[in-house]
N, C-alpha and C positions, 0 to 999 in steps of 0.2 A: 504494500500500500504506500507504503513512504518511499519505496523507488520510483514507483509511477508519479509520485505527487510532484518530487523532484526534475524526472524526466519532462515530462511536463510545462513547467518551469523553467526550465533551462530552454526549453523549446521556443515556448513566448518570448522569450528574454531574447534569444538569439534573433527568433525572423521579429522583433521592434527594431532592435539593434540595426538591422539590414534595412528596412525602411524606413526608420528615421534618417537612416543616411542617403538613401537615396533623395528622402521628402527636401532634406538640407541642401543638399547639392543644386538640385531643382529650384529651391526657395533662393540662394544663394548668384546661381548662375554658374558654380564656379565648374565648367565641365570643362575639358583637353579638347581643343581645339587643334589642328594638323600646323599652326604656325608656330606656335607655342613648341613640339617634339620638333620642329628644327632648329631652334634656339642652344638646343642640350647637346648637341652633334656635330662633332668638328670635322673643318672642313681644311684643306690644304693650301695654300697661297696656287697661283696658277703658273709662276715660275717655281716656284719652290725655293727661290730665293730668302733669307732672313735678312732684314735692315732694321739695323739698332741707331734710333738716330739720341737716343737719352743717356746723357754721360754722368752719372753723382758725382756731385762733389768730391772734396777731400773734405774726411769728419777731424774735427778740432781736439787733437789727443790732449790738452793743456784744462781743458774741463770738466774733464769724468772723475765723477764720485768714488774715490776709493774708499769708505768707509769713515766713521767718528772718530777722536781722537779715544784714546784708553783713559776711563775714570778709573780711579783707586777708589775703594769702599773699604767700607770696617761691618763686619757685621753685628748686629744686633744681638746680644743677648734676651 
């Protein structure tokens, strides 16, 4: 009796699940449109050439945090 009630249960639970989600998506809009899967999908240059036209700087080694100075403590009795 208590397996069936459970079984059940899990049942309703599963197919709301499944079309709450679909009702949301619908209610939302938010569906995969064929533009959107070519966004994700890379593609090759047509020569296949690579141009780096962006050179960084030089980083400034005279400014980096090496840490605080050493405090001396006494500890507390």
């Amino acid at each position: 009796m208590m397996l069936k009630f459970l079984l059940i249960v899990g049942l309703i639970g599963f197919l709301l699940f499944r079309v709450l989600g679909v009702f949301f998506r619908v209610l939302t809009g938010s569906t995969v449109n064929p533009k959107s899967q070519d966004f994700h999908q890379t593609r090759k240059p047509k020569d296949s050439n690579v141009n780096v036209d962006y050179i960084p700087g030089k980083e400034k080694k005279g400014n980096r945090y090496n840490g605080g100075e050493y405090v001396d403590y006494e500890e507390l009795d």
